[in-house]
N, C-alpha and C positions, 0 to 999 in steps of 0.2 A: 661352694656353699657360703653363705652369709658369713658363717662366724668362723672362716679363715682371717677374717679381718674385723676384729668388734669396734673398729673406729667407719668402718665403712656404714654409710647412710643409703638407705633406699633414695634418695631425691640425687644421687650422684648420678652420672648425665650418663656413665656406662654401668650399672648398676647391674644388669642382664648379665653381663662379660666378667667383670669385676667380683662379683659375688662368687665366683667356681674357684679363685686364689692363681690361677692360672698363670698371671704377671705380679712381680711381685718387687719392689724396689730397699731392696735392705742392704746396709755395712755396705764397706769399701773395702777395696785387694791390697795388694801388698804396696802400691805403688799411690793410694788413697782416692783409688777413683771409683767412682758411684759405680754399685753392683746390679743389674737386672737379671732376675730370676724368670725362666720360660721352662714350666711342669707340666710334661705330658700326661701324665696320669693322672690331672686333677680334670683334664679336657673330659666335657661328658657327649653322650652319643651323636652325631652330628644333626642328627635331627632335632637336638635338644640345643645348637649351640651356632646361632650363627658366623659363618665365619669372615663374611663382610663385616659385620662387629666386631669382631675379635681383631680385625687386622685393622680398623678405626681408632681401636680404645689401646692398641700398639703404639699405633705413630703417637697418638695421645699422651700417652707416657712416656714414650720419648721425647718428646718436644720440649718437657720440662729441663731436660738433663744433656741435648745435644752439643749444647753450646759448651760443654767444657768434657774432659776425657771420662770416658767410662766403657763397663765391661759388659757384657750377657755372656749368663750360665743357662746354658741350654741342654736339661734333664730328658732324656729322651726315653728312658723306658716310661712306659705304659699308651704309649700309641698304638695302636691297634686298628683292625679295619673298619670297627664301628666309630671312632670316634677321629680318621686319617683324613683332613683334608684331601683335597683334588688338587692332582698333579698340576692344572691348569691355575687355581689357586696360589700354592706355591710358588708358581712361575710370577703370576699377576703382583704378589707381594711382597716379593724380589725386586721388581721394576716399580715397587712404589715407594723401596725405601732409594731417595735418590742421593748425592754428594751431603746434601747436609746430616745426616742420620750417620753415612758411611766414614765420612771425614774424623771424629774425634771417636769412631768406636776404636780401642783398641786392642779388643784381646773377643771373640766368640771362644769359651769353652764349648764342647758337644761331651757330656759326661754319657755312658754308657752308649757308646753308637753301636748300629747294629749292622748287617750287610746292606737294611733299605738305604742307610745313608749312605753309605759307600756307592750303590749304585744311583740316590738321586744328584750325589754329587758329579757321576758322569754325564749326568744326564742336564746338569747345569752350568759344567764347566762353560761353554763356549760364551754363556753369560756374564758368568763371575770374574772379574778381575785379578789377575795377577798379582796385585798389592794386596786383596780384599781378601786373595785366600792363604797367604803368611798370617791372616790374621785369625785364620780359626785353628785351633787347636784340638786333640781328642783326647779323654782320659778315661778308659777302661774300667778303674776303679777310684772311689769319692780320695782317696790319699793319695792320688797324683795329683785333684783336685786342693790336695791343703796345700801342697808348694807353693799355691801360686795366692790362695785366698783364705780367709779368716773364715774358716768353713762354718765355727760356733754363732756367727752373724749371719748364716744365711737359711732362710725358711727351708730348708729341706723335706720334701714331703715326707712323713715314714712311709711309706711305700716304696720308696727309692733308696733309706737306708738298708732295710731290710733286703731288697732285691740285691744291692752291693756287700751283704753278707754271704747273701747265698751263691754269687758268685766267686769270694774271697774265699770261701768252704770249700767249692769244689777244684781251684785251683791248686788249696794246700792239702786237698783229698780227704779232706774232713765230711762226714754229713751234714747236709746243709741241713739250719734251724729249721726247724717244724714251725709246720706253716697253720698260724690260728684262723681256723674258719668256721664260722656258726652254722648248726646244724640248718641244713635247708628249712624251709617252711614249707606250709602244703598251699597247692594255690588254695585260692578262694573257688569255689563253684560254679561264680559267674567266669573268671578269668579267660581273656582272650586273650591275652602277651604274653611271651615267654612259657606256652606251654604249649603240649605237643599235639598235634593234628590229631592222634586219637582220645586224647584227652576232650579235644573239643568234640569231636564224633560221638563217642559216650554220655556225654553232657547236651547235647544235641538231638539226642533222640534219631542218633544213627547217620543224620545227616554229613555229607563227604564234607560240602563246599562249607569253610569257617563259617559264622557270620559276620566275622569285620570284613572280609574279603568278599561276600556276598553285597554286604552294606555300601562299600566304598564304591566296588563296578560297577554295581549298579544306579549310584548318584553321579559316576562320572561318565558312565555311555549315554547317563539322558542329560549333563547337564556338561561336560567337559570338553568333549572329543574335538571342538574346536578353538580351544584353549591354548595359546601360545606359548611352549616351550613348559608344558605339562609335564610333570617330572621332576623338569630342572630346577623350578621353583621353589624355594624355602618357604615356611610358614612359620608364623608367632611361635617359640619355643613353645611359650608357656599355653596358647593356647590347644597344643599337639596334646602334649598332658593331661591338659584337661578332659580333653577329649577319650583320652586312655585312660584315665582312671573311672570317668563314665559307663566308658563301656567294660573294664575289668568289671565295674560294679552292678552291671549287668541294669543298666540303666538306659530309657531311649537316648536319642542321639540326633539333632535332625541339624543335616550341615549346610541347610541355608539360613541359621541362625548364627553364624559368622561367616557369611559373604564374602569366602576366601575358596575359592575352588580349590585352592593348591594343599587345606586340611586335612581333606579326605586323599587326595594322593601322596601326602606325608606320611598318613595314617596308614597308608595300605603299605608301602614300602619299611615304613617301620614293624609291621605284622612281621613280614617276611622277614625279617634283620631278628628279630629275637625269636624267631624258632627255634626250641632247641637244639637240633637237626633241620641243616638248612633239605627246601625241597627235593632239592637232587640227591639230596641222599650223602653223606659221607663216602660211602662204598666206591661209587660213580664218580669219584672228585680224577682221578687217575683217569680213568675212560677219555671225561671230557677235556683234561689237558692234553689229552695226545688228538686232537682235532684236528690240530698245524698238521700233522705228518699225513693225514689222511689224503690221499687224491679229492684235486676241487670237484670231481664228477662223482664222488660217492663219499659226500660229506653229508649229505644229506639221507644217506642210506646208515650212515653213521650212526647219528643223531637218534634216529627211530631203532636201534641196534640197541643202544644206551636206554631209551626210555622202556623200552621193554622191560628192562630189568627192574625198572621201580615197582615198590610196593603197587598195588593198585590204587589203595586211597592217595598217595602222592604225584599218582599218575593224574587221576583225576582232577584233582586241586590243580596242577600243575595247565593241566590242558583249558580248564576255567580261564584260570591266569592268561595263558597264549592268545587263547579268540579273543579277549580285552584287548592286550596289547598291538593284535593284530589291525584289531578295528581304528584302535589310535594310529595306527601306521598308515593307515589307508587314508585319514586326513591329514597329512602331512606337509599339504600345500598350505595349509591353513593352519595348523599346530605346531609346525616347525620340527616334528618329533617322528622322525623314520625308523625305519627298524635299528637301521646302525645307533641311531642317538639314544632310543631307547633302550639297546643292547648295553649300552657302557654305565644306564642308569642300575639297569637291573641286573646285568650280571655277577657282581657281587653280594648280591643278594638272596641269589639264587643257589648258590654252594658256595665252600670255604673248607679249608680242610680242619681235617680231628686235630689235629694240631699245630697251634702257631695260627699263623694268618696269611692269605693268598701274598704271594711276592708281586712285585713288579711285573716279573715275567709273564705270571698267570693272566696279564688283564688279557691278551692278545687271545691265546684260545678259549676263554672266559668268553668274554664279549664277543666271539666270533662263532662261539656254541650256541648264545642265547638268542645272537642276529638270527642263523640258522630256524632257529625255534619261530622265531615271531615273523622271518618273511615268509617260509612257506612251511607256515601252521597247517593250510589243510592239508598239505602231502605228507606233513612227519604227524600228523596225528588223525590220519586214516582211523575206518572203523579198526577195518582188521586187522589194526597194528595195537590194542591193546596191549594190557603186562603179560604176558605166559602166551600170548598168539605168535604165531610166525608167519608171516605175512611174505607175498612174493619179493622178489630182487628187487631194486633200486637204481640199479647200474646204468638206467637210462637216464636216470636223472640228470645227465649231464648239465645242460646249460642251467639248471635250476643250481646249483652248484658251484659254477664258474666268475659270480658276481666279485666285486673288490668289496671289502671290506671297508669301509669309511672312520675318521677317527671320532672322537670323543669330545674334540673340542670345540664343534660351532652347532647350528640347530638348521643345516640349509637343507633342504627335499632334496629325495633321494636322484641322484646323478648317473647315468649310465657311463657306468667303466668297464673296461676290458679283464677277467683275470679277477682271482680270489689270493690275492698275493699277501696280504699282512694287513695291519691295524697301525696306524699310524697314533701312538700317544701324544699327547698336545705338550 
């Protein structure tokens, strides 16, 4: 937000970026070298925050300070799945900081790491250099952090002190501080974000399907579907907002008024991201990770196993959602966006567990659940495979079952492979 920094100016060329406090350049370490502050917790949802910018108005700030030694403290709690770059991202922004950026950094602090980092650092070693990684450091808690730097000079978010009490508390077995939070509020009546599908149903006059979710399919099967790399696309932060506080305010909407197809598909995948309960339901988070172990010729018997179990209103929403997706699949020669690319978009979107946030691990049977769902929507979502129906065996499904799973990182039509053998992360 603006007044993390009352000297920063709207006319400042990353103003967008800049404004969230995100980067932040204050005091010098023990050794008097310029200090760069990188606070995950101040990163806001990704839909709100683009990360081509942010990785701009990085080198941006560092270009000022490369030429002579200095350090990055890198805050790591409060990353989360809403607001986690893409693995592919990471990679991209790794290979863009090159010898000049790498040369006089001397010290990466990673203050509070979590298992993600330990596992994105396996997953980056064969990149990172041998010199480059003596040079990061971890500290569990913000006083391992004062050995080394003038911790009173550095913007620390309170979010992060606080987070480093409560960790400090249960180490020395103390109860951790109570946590101040303000009483919820009531939605508003028009409200479509952040509230729950029978909330909308009620206020709908019983109606299943949302209407953002009715709103947005609908202007993107007659106006999208041959839209390249549909999905993938970011849109104007601020214009998403705009957009949602419209429609919270139960006001029309017409999205050829900003001449951005990618609005309304921001708009829909941000619906799903603030459900209070994602569509699959909590319950079902366990089911769908055990997908890998399932036999490839009754994975798809799987799948319709699982959905059965949904509420019936999330069934339905849910089956909405698929024949959309499916229909975008079906132009894929022209969209760039198959089941699998579309699978890696939407699958976390689509469940998340009750607590904490999907790992690493989860993207593989995630994404290979939600393929499932979108390429052969009309086999897993039969009449007579409704919620509380039992519907015949599956077991023949074989070849419908047997396909490869593709990875997450390019937009090419879908390819005929041998074997449903794994997900390959980019």
């Amino acid at each position: 937000m603006a007044d993390r920094d009352p000297m920063l100016s709207t006319s400042h060329s990353f103003y967008d970026v800049a404004r969230h406090g995100i980067l932040q350049v204050a005091g010098e370490d023990r050794y008097g070298r310029r200090v760069v502050t990188f606070s995950c917790c101040r990163m806001p949802p990704s839909h709100e925050l683009n990360h081509q910018r942010l990785l701009e108005y990085l080198k941006f700030t560092l270009d000022q300070h490369v030429e002579h030694d200095y350090t990055i403290v890198y805050f790591h709690y409060g990353l989360n799945s809403r607001n986690k770059p893409s693995l592919s991202w990471l990679q991209s922004a790794y290979k863009e900081f090159d010898r000049k950026y790498k040369k006089n950094l001397k010290a990466l602090y990673v203050v509070h790491p979590t298992s993600f980092i330990k596992v994105l650092w396996n997953l980056f070693r064969p990149l990172i250099s041998h010199k480059f990684g003596k040079k990061v450091t971890y500290f569990s808690y913000l006083s391992e952090l004062r050995e080394h730097l003038q911790c009173e000079q550095l913007p620390i978010p309170p979010e992060v002190l606080r987070y480093d009490e409560k960790l400090r508390s249960l180490q020395e077995g103390r109860p951790p501080p109570p946590t101040k939070t303000p009483p919820p509020r009531p939605p508003l009546p028009t409200q479509q974000f952040g509230v729950s599908l029978q909330y909308l149903k009620e206020k709908n006059q019983g109606e299943l399907i949302p209407p953002v979710l009715r709103l947005t399919v609908t202007y993107l099967r007659e106006n999208g579907l041959h839209t390249e790399g549909l999905f993938r696309r970011s849109a104007s932060a601020q214009t998403v907002r705009q957009v949602q506080r419209l429609l919270d305010q139960g006001k029309p909407v017409n999205f050829d008024d900003y001449g951005d197809i990618h609005v309304p598909a921001v708009i829909l995948k941000t619906f799903l991201r603030e459900l209070p309960q994602p569509l699959l339901t909590f319950e079902a988070y366990e089911r769908v990770m055990g997908i890998t172990n399932v036999e490839s010729s009754l994975r798809v018997t799987h799948c319709r196993q699982i959905l059965r179990s949904l509420p019936e209103h999330n069934y339905a929403v849910l089956r909405y959602l698929m024949a959309f997706l499916h229909a975008v699949s079906q132009e894929s020669i022209l969209n760039k966006m198959n089941s699998s690319n579309l699978a890696c978009v939407f699958g976390l979107n689509l469940i998340w567990p009750s607590q904490g946030t999907s790992s690493l691990s989860a993207l593989l049977p995630l994404n290979l659940f939600t393929e499932l769902l979108i390429e052969y929507y009309e086999t897993i979502f039969s009449a007579h495979e409704a919620p509380g129906e039992r519907g015949p065996g599956m077991a023949d499904a074989g070849g419908q079952g047997s396909h490869h799973i593709r990875g997450c990182g390019g937009t090419d039509p879908p390819q005929p492979s041998p074997g449903l053998s794994g997900l390959r992360v980019p």
